[in-house]
C-alpha positions in Angstrom: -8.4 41.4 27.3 -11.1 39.9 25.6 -14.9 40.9 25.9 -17.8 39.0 25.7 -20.6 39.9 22.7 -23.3 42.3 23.2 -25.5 44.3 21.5 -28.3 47.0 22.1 -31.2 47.7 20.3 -32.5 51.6 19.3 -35.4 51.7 17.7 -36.4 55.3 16.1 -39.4 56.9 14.2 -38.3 55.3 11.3 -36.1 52.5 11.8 -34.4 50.5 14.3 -30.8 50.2 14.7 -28.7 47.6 16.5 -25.5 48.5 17.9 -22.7 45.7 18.7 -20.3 45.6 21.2 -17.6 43.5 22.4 -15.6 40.4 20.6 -18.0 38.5 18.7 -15.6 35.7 18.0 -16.6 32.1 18.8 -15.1 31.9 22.3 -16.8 35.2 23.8 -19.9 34.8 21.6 -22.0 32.8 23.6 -25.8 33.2 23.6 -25.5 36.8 21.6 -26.3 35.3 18.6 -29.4 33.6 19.2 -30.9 37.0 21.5 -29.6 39.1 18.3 -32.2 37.0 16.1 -35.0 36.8 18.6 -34.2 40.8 19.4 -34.9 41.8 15.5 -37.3 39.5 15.0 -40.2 42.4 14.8 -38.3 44.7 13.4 -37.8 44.2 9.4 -34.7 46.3 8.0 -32.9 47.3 10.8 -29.4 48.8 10.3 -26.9 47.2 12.2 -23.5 49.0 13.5 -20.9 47.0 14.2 -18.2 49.7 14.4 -17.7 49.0 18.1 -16.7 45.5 17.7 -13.0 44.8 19.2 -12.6 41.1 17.1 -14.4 39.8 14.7 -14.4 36.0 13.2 -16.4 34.2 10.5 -19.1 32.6 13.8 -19.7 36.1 14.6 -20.3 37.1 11.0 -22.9 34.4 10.6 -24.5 35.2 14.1 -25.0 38.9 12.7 -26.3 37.5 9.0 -28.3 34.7 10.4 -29.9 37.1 12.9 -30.7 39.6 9.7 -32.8 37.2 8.5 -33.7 36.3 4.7 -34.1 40.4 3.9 -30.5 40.5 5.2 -28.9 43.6 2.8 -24.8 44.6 3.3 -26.1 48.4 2.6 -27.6 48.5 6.6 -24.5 47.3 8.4 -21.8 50.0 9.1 -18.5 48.1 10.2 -14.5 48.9 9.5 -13.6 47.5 5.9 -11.9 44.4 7.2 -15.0 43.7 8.9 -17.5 45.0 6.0 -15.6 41.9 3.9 -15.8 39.4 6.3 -19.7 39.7 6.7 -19.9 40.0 3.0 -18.1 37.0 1.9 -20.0 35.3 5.3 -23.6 36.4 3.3 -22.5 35.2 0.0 -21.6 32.2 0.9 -24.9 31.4 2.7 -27.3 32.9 -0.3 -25.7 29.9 -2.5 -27.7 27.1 -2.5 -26.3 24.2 -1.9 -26.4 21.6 -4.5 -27.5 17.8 -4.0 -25.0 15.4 -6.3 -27.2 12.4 -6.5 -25.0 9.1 -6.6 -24.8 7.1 -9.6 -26.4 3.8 -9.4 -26.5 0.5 -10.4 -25.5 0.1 -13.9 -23.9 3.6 -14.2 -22.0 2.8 -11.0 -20.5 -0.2 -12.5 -19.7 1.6 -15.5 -17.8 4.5 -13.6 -15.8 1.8 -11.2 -14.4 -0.2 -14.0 -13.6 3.0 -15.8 -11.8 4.0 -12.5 -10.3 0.6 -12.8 -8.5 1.0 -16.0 -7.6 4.1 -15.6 -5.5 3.0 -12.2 -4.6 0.0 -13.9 -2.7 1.9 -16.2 -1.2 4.7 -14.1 0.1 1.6 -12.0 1.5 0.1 -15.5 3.0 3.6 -16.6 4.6 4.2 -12.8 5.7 0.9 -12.8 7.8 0.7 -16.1 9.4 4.1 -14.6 10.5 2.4 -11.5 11.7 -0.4 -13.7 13.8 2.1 -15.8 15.1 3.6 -13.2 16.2 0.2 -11.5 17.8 -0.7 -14.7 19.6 2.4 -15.0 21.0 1.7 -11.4 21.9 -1.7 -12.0 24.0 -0.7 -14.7 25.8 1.8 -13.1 26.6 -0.2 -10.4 28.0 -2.7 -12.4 30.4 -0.6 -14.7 31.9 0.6 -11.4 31.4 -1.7 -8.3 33.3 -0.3 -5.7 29.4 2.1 -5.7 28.1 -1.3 -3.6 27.1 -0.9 -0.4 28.5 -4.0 0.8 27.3 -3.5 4.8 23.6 -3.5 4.1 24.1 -6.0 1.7 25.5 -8.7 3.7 22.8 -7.4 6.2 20.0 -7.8 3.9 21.5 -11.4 2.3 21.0 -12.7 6.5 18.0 -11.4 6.8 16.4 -11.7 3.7 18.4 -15.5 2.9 19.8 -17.1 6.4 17.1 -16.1 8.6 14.5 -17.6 5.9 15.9 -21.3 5.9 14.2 -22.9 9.0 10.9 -21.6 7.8 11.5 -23.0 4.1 13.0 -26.2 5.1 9.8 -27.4 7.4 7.7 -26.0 5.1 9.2 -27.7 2.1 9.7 -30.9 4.0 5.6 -31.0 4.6 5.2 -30.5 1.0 7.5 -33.1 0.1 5.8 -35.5 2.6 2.2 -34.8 1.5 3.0 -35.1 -1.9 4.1 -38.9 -1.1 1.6 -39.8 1.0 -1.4 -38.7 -1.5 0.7 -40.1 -4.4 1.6 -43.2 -2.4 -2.3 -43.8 -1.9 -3.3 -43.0 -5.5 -1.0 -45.5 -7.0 -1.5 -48.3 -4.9 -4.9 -48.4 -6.3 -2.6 -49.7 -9.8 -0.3 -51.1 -7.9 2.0 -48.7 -9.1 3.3 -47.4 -5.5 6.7 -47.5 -7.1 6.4 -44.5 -8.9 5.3 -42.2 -6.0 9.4 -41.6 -6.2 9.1 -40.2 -9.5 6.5 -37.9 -8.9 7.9 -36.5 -5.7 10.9 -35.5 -7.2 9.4 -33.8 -10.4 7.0 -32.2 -8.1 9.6 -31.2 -5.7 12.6 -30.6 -7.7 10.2 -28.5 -10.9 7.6 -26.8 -8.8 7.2 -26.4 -5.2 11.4 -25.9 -4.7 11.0 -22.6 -6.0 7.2 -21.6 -5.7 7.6 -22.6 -1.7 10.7 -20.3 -1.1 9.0 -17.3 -3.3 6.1 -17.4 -1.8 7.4 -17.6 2.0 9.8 -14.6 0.5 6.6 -12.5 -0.6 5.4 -13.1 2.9 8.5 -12.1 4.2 10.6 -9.8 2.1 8.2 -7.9 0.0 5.9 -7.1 3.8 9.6 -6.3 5.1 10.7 -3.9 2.2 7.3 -2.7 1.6 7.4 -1.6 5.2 10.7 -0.5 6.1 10.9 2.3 2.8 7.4 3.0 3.6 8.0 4.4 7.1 11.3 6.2 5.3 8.8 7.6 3.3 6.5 9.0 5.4 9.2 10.3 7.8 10.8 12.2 4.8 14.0 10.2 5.6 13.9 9.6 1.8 13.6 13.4 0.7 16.5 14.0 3.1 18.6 11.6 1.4 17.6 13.2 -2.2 18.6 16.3 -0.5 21.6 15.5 0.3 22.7 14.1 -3.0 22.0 10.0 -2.5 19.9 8.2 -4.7 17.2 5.9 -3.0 17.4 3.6 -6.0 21.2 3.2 -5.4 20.7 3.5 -1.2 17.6 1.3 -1.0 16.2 -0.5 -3.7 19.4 -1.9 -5.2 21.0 -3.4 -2.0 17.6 -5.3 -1.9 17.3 -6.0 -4.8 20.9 -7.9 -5.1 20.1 -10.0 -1.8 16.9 -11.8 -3.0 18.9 -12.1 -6.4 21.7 -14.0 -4.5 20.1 -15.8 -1.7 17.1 -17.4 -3.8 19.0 -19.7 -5.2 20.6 -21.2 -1.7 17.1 -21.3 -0.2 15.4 -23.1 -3.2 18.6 -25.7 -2.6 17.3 -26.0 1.1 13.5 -26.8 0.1 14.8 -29.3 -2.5 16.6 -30.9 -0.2 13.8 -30.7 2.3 11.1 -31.7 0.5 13.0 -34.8 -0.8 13.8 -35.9 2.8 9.9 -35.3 3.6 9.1 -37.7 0.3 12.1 -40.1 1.3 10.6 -40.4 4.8 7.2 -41.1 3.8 8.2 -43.7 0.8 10.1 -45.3 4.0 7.5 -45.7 6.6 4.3 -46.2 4.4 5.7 -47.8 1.6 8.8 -49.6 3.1 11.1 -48.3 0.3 14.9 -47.7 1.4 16.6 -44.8 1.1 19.2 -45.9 -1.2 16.8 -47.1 -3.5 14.7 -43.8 -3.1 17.7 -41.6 -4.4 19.2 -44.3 -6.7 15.2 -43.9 -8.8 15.5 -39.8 -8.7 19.1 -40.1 -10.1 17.7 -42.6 -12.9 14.2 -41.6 -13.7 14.0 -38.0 -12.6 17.6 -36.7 -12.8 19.2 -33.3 -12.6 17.4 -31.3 -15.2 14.4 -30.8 -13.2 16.2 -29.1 -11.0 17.6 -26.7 -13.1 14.2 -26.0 -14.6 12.8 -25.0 -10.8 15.9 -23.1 -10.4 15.8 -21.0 -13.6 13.0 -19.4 -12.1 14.6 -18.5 -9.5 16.3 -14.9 -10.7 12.8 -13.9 -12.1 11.3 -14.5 -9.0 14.0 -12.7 -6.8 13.5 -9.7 -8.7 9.9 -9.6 -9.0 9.4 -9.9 -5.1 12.3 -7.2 -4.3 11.0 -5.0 -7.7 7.3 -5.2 -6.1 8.3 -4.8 -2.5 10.3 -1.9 -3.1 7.8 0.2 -5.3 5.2 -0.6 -2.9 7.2 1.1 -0.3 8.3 3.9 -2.5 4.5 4.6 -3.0 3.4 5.4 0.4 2.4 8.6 1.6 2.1 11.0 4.6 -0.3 8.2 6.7 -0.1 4.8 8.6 -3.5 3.8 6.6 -1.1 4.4 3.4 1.6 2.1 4.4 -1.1 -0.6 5.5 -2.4 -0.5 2.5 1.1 -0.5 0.3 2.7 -3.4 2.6 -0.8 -5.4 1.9 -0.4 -4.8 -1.8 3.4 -5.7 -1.5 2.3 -9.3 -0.3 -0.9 -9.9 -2.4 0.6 -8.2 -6.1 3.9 -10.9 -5.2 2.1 -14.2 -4.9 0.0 -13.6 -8.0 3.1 -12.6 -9.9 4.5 -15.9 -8.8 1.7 -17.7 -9.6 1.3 -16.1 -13.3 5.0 -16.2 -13.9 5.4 -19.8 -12.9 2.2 -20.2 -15.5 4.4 -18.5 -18.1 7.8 -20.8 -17.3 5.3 -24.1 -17.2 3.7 -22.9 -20.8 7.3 -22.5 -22.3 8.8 -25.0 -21.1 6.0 -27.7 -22.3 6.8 -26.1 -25.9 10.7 -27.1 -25.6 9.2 -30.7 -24.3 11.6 -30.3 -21.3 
């Protein structure tokens, strides 16, 4: 049963002593502590017994220092050794002063955050060529012996990731291809060149926004997802159950993802060709009265197939850069929603700028093979 603190004050010929009763633990202390200091007050270098204390706790330690005041010395209080320690380590702590770390500013701020920066920058670079590795390591395995596919989640992954995706990329594809007409219809008839609006819908549709469309719908989509769905693995240690139990995530996880973006790209960059042509065709038809037949006769003639195997070339690298950075992403989360949050928003952001830099690097080579 516990007791609420006490405490009664002796004073002698020569000294004063203060005797302590009762639990002086945070829930029975009360308003001991604060009497305690206002009792010995007037009466410098009192001994303090605390021998007669049931429970003690670090707030009743401190209400028995505090109350001894600055001339507070170990040698006056007589306790058992448990409790002896307990107001010892409770006075040391408060005799060190505390120190005051003044914040770095302006131009040694700046200097510590891009330090900061690199340093992260290239712990990201050193985790990610691991994660790389290890994909590539798992890749191969899988395909010196196949039957180590996990078909099921595959063909899962390939409808959500691929089928499900279609409507999305062919209206989106199919505004592109019509606003591409319509601004390149009203440029040219300037020349009297509204002819050519043809030509540069399908270079501009069948080169560029084909694939840069679909991959960056699927960062929106598939990275988030991915990002997302081993993230909450993660933080409900479904993933260090499965290394437990002898599975590799790379092999469980990563790879089935990996091989559905790798697969299904290609047939959703064939629906936003086709969509974006039927947008341009439908504006060359209404705005500049140009037929259909005449509309696909100048792409086969003037723009022809090759341009379409440029924007589709891409396609692989961009598969596996939005499953790669999805999947790391997700792997990276730890023990907290705010983590996963923050991993699924990186997913999404660190996959359109890849897109954008690696379609950079394809338009650069390309331009130096004149194709």
């Amino acid at each position: 049963m516990e007791r609420p603190a006490d405490f009664t004050l002796a004073t002698g010929a020569d000294h004063a002593t203060v005797v302590l009763t009762g639990d002086w633990t945070a829930n029975q202390l009360g308003e001991a502590g604060p009497r305690l200091e206002e009792a010995l007050a007037g009466h410098p270098g009192v001994a303090v017994d605390m021998r007669r204390v049931r429970r003690l706790d670090t707030a009743g330690a401190y209400a028995v220092v505090r109350a001894g005041g600055p001339q507070f010395e170990l040698s006056q209080v007589k306790a058992r050794p448990e409790a002896l320690r307990l107001v010892e380590l409770v006075a040391e702590t408060r005799r060190t002063p505390v120190t005051i770390r003044r914040e770095p500013r302006d131009f040694h701020d700046l200097t510590i955050r891009i330090g900061r920066g690199v340093v992260d920058l290239g712990l990201e670079a050193w985790d990610t060529l691991g994660f790389l590795g290890h994909l590539l390591v798992v890749v191969g395995r899988t395909l010196i012996n196949p039957r180590r596919i996990r078909w099921a989640p595959l063909a899962a992954l390939m409808e959500r990731a691929g089928l499900d995706a279609i409507p999305i990329v062919a209206t989106t594809s199919f505004f592109i291809g019509a606003v591409v007409g319509l601004l390149g219809a009203n440029m040219l008839r300037q020349f009297g060149a509204e002819v050519f609006a043809v030509e540069l819908i399908g270079i501009a549709v069948l080169r560029e926004f084909n694939i840069i469309i679909t991959a960056v719908l699927l960062a929106g989509r598939s990275a988030s997802a991915f990002a997302a769905e081993i993230g909450s693995m993660k933080m409900n240690q479904e993933i260090d159950a499965m290394k437990v139990l002898g599975v590799d995530p790379y092999e469980a996880l990563v790879f089935p993802r990996f091989a559905a973006l790798l697969l299904t790209i290609p047939l959703l960059t064939f629906v936003a060709t086709l969509a974006g042509l039927f947008g341009g065709l439908v504006v060359t038809w209404t705005v500049l009265d140009l037929g259909p037949a005449f509309f696909l006769q100048r792409i086969v003639d003037n723009v022809g197939v090759t341009q379409f195997w440029i924007g589709l070339s891409k396609a692989p690298v961009m598969a596996a850069v939005i499953a790669g950075i999805g999947c790391r992403q997700g792997l990276e989360v730890g023990g907290d929603v705010e983590s996963l949050g923050r991993r699924v928003t990186a997913a999404v952001v660190h996959a359109i700028f890849a897109i954008i830099m690696i379609d950079a690097v394809f338009a650069l080579i390309y331009m130096e093979l004149e194709l």
